[in-house]
N, C-alpha and C positions, 0 to 999 in steps of 0.2 A: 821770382825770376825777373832780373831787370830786362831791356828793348835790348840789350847785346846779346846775351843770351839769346833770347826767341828768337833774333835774325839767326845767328850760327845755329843753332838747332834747326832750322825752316830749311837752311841750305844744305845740312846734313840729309834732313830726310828728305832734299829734289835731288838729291845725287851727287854730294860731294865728288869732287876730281881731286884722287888723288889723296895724301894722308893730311888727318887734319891736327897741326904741330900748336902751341901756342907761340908761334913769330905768326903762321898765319892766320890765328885769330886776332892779333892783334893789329895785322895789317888790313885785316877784312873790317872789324867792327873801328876801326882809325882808335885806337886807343891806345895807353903807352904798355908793352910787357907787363908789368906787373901787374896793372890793372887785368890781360888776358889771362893771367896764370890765379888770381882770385875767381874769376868769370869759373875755369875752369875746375879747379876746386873743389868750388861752390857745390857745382853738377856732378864731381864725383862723387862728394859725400852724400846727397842727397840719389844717390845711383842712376842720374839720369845718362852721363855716358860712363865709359872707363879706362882703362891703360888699355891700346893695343899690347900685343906678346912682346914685339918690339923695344925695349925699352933703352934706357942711359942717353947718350943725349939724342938719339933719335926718338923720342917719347914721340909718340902722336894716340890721339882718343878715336873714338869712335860710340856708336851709340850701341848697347848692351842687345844681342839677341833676346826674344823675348822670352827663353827659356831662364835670362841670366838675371831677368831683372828681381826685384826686391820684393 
């Protein structure tokens, strides 16, 4: 897990505000889009967050209840 990661993760679990999109990860960790959307990825495949129900271009993530994890 790179330092972008652990920040967005840390800010998830203090109580994110609000849904967390990859424009606003990459406005949070100053990185370019593409770079958030590997960030993100990354975390789904290894199950650390996942799709909210929400999806198409409102995708935003969230981190798995613990009944959901891996």
């Amino acid at each position: 897990m790179n330092e972008r990661q652990m920040e967005l993760l840390n800010r998830l679990l203090d109580g994110f505000d609000g849904k967390l999109t990859s424009s606003k990860w990459a406005a949070i960790a100053q990185c370019s889009p593409d770079t958030a959307l590997r960030d993100i990825n990354d975390l789904l495949a290894s199950g650390v967050l996942r799709r909210s129900e929400s999806g198409g271009r409102s995708t935003s993530y969230e981190l798995p209840l613990p009944s959901q994890c891996p």
